[in-house]
PyMOL commands that place a pseudoatom at each C-alpha (Angstrom):
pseudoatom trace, name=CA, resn=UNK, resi=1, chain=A, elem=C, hetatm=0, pos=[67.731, 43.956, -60.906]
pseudoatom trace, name=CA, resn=UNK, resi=2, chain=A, elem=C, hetatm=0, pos=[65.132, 42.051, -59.127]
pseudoatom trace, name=CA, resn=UNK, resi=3, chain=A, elem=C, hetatm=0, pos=[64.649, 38.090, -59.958]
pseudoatom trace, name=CA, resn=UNK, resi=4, chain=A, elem=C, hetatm=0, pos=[62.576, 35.133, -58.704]
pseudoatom trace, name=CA, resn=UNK, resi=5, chain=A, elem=C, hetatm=0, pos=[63.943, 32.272, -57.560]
pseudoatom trace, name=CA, resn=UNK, resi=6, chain=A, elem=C, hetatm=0, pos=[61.899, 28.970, -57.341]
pseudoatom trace, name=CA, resn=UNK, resi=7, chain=A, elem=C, hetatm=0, pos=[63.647, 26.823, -54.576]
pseudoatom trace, name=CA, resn=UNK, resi=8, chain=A, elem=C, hetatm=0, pos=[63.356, 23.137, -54.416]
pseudoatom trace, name=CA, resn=UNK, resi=9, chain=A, elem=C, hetatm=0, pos=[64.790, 21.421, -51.874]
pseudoatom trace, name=CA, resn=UNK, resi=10, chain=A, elem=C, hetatm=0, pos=[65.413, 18.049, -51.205]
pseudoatom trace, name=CA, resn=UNK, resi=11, chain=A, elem=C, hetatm=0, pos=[66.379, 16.547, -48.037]
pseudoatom trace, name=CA, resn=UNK, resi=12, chain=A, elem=C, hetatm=0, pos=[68.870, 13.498, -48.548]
pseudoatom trace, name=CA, resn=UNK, resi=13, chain=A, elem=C, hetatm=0, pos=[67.709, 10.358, -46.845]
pseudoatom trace, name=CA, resn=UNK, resi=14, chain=A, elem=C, hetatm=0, pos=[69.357, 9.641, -43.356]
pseudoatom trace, name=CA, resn=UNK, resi=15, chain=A, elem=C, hetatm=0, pos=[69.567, 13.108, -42.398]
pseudoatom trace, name=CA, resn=UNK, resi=16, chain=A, elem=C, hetatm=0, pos=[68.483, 13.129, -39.177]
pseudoatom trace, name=CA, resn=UNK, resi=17, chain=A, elem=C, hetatm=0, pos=[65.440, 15.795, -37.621]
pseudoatom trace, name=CA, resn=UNK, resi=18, chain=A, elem=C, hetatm=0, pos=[68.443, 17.727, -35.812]
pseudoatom trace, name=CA, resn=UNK, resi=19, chain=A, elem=C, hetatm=0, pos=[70.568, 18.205, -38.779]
pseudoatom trace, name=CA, resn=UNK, resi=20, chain=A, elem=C, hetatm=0, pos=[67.401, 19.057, -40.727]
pseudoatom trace, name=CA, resn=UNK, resi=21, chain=A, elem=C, hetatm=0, pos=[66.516, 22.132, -37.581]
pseudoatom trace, name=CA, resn=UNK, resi=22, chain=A, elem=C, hetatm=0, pos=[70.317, 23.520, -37.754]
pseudoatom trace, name=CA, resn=UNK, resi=23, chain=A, elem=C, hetatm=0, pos=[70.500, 23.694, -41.262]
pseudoatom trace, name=CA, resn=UNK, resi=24, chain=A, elem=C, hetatm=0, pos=[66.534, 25.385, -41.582]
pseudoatom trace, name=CA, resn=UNK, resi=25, chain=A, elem=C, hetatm=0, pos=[67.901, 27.790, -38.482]
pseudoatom trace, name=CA, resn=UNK, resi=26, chain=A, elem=C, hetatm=0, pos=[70.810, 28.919, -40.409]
pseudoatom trace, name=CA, resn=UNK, resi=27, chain=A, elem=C, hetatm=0, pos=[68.785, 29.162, -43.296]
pseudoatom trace, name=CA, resn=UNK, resi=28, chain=A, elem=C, hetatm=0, pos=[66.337, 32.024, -41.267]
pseudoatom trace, name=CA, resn=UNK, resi=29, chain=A, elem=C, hetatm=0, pos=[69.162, 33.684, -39.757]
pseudoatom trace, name=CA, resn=UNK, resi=30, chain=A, elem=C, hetatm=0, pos=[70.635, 33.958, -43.228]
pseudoatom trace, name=CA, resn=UNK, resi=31, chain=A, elem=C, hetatm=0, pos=[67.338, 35.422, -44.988]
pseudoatom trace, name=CA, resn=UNK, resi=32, chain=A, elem=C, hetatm=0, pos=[67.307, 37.651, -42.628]
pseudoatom trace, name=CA, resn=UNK, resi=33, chain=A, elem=C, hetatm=0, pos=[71.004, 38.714, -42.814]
pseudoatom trace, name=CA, resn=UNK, resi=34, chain=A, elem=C, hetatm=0, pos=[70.462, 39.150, -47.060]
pseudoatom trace, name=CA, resn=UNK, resi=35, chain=A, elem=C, hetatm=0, pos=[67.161, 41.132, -46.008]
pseudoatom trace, name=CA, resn=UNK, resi=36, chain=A, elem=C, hetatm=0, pos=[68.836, 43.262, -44.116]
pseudoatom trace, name=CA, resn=UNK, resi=37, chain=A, elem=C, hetatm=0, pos=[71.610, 43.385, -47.292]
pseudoatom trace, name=CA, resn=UNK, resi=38, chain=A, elem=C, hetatm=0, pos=[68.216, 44.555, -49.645]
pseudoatom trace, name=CA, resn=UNK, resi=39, chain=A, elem=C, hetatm=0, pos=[68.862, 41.529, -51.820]
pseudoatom trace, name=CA, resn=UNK, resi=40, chain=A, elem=C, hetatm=0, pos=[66.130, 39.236, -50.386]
pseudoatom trace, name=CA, resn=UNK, resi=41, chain=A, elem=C, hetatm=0, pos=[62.988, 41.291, -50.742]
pseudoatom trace, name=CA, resn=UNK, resi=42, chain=A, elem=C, hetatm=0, pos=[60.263, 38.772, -50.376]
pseudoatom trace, name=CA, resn=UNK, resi=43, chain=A, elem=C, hetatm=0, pos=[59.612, 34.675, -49.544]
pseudoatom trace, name=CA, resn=UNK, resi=44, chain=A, elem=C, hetatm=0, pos=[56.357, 32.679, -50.402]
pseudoatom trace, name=CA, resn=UNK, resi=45, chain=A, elem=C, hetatm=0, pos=[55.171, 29.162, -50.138]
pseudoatom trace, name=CA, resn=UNK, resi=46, chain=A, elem=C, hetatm=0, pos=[53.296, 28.088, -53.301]
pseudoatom trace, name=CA, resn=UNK, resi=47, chain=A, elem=C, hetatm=0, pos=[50.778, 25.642, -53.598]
pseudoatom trace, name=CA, resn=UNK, resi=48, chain=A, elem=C, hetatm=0, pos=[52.629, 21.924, -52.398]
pseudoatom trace, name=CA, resn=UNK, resi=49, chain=A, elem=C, hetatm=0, pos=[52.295, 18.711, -52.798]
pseudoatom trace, name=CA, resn=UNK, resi=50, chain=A, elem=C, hetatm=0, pos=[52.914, 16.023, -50.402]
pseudoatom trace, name=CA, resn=UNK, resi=51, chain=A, elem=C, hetatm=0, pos=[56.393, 15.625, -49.610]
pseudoatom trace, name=CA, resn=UNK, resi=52, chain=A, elem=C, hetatm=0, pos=[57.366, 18.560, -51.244]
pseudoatom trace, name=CA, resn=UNK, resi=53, chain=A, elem=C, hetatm=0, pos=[59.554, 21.395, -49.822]
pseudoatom trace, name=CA, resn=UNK, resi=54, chain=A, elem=C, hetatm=0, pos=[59.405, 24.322, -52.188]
pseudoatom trace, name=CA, resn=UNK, resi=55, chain=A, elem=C, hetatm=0, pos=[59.858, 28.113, -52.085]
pseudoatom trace, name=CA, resn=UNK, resi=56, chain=A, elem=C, hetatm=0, pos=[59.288, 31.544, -53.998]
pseudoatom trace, name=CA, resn=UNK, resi=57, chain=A, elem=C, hetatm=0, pos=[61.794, 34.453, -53.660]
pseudoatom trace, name=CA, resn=UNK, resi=58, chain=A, elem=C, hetatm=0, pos=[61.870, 38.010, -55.286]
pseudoatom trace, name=CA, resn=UNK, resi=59, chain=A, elem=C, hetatm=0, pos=[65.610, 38.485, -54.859]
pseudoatom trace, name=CA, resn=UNK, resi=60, chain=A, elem=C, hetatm=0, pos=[67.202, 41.902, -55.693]
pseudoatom trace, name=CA, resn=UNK, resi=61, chain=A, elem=C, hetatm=0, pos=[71.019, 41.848, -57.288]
pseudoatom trace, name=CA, resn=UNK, resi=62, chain=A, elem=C, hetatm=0, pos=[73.215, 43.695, -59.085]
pseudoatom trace, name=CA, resn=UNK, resi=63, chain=A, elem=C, hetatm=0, pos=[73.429, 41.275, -61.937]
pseudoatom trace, name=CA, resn=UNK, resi=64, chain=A, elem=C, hetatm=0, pos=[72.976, 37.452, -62.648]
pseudoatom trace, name=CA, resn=UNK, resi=65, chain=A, elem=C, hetatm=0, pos=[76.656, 36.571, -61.136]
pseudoatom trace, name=CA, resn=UNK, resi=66, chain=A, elem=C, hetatm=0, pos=[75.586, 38.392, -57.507]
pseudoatom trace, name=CA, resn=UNK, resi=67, chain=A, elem=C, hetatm=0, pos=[72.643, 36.389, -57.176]
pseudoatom trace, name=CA, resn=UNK, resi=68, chain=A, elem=C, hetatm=0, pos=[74.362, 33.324, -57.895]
pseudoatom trace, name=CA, resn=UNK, resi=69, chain=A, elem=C, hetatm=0, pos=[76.736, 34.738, -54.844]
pseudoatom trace, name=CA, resn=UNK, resi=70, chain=A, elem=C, hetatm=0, pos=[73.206, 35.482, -52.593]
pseudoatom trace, name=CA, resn=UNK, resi=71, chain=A, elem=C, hetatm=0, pos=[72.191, 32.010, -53.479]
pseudoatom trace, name=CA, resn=UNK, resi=72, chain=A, elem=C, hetatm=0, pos=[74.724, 30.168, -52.442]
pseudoatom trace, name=CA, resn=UNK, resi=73, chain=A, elem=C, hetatm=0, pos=[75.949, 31.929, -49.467]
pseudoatom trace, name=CA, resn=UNK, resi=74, chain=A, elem=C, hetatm=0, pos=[72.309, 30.423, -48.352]
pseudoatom trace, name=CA, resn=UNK, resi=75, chain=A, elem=C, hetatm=0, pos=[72.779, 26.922, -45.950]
pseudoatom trace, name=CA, resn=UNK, resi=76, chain=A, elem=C, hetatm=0, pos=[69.630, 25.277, -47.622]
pseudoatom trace, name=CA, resn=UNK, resi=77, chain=A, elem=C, hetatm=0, pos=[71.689, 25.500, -50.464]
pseudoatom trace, name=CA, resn=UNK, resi=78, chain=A, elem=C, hetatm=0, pos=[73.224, 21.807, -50.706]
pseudoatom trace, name=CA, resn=UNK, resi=79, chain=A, elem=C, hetatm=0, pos=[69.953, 19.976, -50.671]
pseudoatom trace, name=CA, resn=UNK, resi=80, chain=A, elem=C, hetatm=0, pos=[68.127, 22.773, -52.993]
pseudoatom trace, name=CA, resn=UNK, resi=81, chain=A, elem=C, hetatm=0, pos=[68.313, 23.295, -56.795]
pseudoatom trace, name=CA, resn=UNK, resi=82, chain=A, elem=C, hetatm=0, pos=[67.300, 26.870, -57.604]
pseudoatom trace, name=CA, resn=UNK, resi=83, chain=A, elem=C, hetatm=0, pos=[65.212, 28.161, -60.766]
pseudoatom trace, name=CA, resn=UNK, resi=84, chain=A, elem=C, hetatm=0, pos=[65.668, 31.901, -61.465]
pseudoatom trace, name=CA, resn=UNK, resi=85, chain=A, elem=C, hetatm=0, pos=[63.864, 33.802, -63.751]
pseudoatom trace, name=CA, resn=UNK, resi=86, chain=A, elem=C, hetatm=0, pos=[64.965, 37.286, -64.493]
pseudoatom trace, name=CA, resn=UNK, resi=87, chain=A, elem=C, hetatm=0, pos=[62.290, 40.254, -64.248]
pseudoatom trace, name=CA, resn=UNK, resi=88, chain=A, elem=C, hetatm=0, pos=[62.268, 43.237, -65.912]
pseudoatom trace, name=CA, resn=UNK, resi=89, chain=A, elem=C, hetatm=0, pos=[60.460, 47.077, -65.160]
pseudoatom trace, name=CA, resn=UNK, resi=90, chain=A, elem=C, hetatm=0, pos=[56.861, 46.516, -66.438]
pseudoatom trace, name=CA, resn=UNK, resi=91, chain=A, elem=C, hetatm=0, pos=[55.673, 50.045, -67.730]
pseudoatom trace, name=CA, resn=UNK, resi=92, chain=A, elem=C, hetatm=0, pos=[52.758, 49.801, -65.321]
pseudoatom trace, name=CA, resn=UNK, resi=93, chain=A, elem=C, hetatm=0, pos=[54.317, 48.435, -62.239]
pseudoatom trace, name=CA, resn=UNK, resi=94, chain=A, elem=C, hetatm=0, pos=[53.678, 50.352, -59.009]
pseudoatom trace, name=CA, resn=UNK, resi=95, chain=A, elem=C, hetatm=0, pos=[56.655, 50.032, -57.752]
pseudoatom trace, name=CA, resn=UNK, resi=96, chain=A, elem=C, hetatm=0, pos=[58.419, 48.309, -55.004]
pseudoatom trace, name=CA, resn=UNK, resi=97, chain=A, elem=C, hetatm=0, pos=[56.894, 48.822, -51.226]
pseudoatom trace, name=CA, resn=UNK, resi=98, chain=A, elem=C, hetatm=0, pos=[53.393, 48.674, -51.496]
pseudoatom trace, name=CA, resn=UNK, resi=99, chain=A, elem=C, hetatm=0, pos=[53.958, 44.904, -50.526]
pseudoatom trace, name=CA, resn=UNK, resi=100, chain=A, elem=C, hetatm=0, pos=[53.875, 45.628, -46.956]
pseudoatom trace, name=CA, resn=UNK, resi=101, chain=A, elem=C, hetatm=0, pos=[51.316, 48.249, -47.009]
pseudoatom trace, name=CA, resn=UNK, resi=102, chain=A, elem=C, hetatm=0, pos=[48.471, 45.966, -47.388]
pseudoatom trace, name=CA, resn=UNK, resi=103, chain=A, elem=C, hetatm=0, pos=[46.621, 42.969, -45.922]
pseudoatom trace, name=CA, resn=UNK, resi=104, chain=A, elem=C, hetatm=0, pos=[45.116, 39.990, -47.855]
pseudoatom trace, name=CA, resn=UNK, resi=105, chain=A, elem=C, hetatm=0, pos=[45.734, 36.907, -49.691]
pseudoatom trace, name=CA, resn=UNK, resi=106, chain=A, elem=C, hetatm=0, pos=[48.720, 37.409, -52.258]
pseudoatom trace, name=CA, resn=UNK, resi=107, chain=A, elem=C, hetatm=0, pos=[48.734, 35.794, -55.862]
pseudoatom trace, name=CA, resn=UNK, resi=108, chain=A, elem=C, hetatm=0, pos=[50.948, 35.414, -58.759]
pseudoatom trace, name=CA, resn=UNK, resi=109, chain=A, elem=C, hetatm=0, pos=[49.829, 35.470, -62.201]
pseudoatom trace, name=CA, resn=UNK, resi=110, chain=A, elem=C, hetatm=0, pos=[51.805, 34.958, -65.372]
pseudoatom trace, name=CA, resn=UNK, resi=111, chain=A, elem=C, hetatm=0, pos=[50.495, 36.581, -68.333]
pseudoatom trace, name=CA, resn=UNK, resi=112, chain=A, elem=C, hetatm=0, pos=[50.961, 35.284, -71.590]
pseudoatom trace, name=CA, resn=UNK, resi=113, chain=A, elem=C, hetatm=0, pos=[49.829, 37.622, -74.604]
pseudoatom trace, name=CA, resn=UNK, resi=114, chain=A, elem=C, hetatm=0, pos=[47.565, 35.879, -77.191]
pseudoatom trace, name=CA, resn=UNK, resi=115, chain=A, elem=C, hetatm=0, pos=[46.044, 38.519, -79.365]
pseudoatom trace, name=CA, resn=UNK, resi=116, chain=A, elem=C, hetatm=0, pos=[44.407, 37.353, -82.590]
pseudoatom trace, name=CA, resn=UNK, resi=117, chain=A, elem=C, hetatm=0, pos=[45.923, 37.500, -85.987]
pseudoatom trace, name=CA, resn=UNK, resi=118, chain=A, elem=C, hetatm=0, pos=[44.331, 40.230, -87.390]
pseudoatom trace, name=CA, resn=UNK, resi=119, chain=A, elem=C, hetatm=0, pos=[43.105, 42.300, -84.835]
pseudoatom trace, name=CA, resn=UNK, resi=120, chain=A, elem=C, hetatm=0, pos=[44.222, 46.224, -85.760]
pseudoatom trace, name=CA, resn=UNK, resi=121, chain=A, elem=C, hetatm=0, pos=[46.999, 47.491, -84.619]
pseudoatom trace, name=CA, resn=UNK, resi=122, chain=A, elem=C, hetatm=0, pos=[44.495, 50.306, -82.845]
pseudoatom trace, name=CA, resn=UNK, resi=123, chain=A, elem=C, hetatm=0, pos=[42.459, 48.334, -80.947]
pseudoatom trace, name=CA, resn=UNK, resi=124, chain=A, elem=C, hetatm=0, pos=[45.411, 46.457, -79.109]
pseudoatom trace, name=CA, resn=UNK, resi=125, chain=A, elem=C, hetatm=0, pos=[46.809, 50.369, -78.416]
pseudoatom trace, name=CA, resn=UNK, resi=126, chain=A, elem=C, hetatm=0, pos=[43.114, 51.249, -77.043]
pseudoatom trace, name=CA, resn=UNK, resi=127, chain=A, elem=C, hetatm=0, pos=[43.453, 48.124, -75.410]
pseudoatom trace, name=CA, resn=UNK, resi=128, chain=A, elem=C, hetatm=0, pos=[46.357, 48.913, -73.656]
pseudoatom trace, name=CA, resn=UNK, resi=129, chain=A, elem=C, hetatm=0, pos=[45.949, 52.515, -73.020]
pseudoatom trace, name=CA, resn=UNK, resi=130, chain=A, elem=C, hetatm=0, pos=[42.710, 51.099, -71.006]
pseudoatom trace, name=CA, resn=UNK, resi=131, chain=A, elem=C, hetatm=0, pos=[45.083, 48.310, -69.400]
pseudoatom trace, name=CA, resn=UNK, resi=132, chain=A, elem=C, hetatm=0, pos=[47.321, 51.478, -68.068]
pseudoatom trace, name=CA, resn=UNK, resi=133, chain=A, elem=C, hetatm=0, pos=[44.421, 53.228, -66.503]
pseudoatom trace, name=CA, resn=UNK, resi=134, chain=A, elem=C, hetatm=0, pos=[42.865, 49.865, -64.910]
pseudoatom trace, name=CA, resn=UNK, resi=135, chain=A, elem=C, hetatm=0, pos=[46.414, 48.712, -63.928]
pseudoatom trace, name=CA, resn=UNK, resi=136, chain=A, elem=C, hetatm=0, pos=[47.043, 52.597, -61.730]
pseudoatom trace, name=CA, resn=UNK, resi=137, chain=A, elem=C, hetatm=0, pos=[43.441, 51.700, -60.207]
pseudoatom trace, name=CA, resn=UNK, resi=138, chain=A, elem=C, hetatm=0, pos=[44.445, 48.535, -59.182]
pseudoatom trace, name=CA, resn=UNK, resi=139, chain=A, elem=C, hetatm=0, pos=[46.929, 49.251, -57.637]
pseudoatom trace, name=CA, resn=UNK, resi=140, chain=A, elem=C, hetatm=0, pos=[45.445, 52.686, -55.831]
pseudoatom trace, name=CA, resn=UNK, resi=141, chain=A, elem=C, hetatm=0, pos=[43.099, 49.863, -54.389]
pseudoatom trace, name=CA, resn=UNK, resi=142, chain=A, elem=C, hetatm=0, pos=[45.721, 47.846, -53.075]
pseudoatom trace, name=CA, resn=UNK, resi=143, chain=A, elem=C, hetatm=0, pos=[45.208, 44.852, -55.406]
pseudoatom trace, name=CA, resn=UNK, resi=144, chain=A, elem=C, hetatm=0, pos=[47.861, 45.149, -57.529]
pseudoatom trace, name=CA, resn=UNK, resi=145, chain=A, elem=C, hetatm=0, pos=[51.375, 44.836, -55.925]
pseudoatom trace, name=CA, resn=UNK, resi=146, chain=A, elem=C, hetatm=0, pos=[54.087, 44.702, -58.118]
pseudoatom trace, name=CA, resn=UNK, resi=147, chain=A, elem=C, hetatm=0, pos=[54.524, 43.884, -61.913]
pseudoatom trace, name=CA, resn=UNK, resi=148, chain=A, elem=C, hetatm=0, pos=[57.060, 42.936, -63.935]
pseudoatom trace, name=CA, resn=UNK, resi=149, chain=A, elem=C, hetatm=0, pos=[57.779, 41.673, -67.821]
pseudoatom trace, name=CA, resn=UNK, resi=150, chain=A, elem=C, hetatm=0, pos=[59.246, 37.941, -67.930]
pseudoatom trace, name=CA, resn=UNK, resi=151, chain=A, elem=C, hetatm=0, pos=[61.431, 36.256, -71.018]
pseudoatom trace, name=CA, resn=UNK, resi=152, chain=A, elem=C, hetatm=0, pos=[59.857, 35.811, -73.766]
pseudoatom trace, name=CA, resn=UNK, resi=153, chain=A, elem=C, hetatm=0, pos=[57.326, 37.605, -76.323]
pseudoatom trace, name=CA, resn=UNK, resi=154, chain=A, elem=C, hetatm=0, pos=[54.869, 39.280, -74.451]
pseudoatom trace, name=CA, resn=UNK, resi=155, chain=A, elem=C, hetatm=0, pos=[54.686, 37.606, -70.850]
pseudoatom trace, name=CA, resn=UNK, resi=156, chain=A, elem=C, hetatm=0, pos=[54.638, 39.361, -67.792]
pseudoatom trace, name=CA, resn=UNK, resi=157, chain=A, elem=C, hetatm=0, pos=[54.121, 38.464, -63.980]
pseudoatom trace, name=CA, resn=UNK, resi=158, chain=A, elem=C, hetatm=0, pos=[52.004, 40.216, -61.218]
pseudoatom trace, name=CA, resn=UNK, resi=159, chain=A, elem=C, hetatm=0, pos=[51.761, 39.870, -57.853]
pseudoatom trace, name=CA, resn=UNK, resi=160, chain=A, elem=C, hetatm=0, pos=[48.656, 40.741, -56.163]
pseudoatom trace, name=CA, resn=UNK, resi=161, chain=A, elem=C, hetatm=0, pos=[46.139, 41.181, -53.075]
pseudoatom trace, name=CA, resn=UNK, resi=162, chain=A, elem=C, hetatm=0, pos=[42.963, 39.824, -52.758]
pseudoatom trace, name=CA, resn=UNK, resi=163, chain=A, elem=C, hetatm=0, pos=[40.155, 38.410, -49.953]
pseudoatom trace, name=CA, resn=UNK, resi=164, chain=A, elem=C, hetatm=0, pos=[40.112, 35.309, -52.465]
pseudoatom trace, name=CA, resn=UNK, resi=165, chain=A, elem=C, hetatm=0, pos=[40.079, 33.045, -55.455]
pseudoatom trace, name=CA, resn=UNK, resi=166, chain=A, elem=C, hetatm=0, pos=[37.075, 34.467, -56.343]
pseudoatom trace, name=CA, resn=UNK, resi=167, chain=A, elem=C, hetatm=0, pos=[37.727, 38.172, -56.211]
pseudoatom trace, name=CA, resn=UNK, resi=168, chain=A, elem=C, hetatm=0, pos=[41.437, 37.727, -57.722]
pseudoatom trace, name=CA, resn=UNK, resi=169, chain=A, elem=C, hetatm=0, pos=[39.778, 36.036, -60.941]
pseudoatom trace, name=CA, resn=UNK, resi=170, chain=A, elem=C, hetatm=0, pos=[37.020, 38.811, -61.064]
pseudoatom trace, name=CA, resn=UNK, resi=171, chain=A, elem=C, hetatm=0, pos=[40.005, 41.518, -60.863]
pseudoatom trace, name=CA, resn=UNK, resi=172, chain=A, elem=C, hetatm=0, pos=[41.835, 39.437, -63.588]
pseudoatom trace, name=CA, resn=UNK, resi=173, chain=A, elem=C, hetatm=0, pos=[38.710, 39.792, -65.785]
pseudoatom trace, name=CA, resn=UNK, resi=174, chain=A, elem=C, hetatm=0, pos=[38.273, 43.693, -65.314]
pseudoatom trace, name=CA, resn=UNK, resi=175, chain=A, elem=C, hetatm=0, pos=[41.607, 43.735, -66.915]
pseudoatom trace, name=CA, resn=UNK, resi=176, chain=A, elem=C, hetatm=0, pos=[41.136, 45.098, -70.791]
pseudoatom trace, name=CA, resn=UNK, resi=177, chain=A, elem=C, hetatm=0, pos=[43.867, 42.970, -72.235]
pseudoatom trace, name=CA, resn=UNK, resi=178, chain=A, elem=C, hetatm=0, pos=[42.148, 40.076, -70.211]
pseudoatom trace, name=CA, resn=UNK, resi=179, chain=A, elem=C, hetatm=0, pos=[40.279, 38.379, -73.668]
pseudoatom trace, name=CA, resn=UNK, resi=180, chain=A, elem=C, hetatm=0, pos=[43.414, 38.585, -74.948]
pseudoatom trace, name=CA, resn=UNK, resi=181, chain=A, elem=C, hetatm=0, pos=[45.887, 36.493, -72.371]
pseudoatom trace, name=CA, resn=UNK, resi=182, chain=A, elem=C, hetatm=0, pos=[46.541, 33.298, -71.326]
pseudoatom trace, name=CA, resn=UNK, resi=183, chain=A, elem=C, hetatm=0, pos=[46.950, 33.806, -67.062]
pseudoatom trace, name=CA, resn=UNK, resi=184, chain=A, elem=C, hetatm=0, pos=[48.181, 31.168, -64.827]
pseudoatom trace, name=CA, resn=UNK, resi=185, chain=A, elem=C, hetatm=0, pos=[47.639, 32.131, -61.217]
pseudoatom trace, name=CA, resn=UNK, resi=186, chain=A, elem=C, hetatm=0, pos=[49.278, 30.586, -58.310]
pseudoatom trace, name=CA, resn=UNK, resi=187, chain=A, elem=C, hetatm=0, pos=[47.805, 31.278, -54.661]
pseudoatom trace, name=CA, resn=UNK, resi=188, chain=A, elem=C, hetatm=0, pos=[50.450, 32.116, -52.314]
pseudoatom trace, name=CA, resn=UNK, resi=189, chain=A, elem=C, hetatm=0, pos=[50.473, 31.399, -48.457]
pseudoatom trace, name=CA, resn=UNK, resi=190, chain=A, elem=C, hetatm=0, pos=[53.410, 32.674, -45.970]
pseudoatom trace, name=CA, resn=UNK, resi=191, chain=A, elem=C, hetatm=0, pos=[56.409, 31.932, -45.341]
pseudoatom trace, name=CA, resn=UNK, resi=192, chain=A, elem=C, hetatm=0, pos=[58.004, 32.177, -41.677]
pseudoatom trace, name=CA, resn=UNK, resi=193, chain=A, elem=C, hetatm=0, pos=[61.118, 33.981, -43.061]
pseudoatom trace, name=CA, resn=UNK, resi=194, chain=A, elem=C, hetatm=0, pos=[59.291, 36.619, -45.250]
pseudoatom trace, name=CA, resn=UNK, resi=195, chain=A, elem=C, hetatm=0, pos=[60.785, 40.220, -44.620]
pseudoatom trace, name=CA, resn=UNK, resi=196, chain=A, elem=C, hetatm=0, pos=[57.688, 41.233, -44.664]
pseudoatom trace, name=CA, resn=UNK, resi=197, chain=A, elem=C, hetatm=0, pos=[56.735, 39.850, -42.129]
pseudoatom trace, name=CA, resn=UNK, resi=198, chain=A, elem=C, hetatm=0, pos=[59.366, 40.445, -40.192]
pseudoatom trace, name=CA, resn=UNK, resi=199, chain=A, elem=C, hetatm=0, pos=[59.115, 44.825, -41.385]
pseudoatom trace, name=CA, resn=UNK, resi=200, chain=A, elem=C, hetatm=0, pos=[55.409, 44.465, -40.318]
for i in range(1, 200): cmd.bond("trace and resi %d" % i, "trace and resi %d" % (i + 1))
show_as sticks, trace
zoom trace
């Protein structure tokens, strides 16, 4: 089962800039140990604000108690508070590995599904049959990484390529189902102790 984590750390006051190096060393040498494992499959750095120290992870475990293992075999682990979110196989997800196959800025959107009351029950199905087809494209074009359905009624999350802002939100509205959603998208940059990175 594959999960993201959000990863917030927070450095206690006092700690001094050596113990803050041993315990962020430790921390790469053990991503890439649980890399190695297949349970850490990816590492981003969202969008931060100043002072902040936060992290995205796409995790891979057997179930919700070997994560929590993964987690906190992690040395970043006593100053961090962790918020996973389950995902689920998204019927139009390309499937894991086309991550490292491509080059450009990455994105992740959260889709929230807000179809109208009222609208027939065929024209969401045409909808979505035309979602399906634009999704495959996508993703032959190297735009569309990975997908996944999230908790809760019709939500799901994608991860993405793109040169830009621009050309991620004109991708997002060549989706069919696009009327139809609420998206939040959150521009990712890299992080030093990516795998992919480190299988490029």
């Amino acid at each position: 089962m594959e999960y993201l984590v959000t990863m917030t750390t927070h450095v206690p006051d006092g700690a001094s800039e050596e113990t803050v190096s041993d315990v962020r060393a430790r921390e790469a040498a053990r991503s890439r140990e649980l890399a190695a494992q297949g349970h850490l499959l990816r590492l981003w750095r969202p969008p931060l604000q100043l002072g902040e120290w936060r992290t995205l992870g796409l995790f891979a475990a057997g179930d919700d108690g070997q994560l929590e293992k993964v987690l906190a075999s992690m040395p970043l682990r006593v100053w961090r508070t962790d918020e996973v979110t389950p995902l689920l196989p998204h019927r139009n997800d390309p499937g894991p590995g086309r991550d490292r196959q491509e080059t450009g800025a990455e994105f992740l959107t959260t889709f929230a599904a807000a179809i109208p009351a009222g609208t027939p029950g065929r024209a969401v199905a045409g909808a979505e049959a035309r979602e399906a087809e634009r999704t495959h494209e996508l993703a032959g074009q190297g735009h569309l990484v990975r997908l996944w359905v999230l908790p809760g009624q019709g939500r799901a999350l994608g991860l993405w390529r793109a040169r830009d802002a621009a050309e991620m939100q004109a991708i997002l509205e060549s989706l069919p189902l696009y009327a139809w959603m609420i998206v939040q998208t959150t521009p990712l940059t890299q992080h030093p102790s990516d795998p992919a990175i480190a299988g490029s």
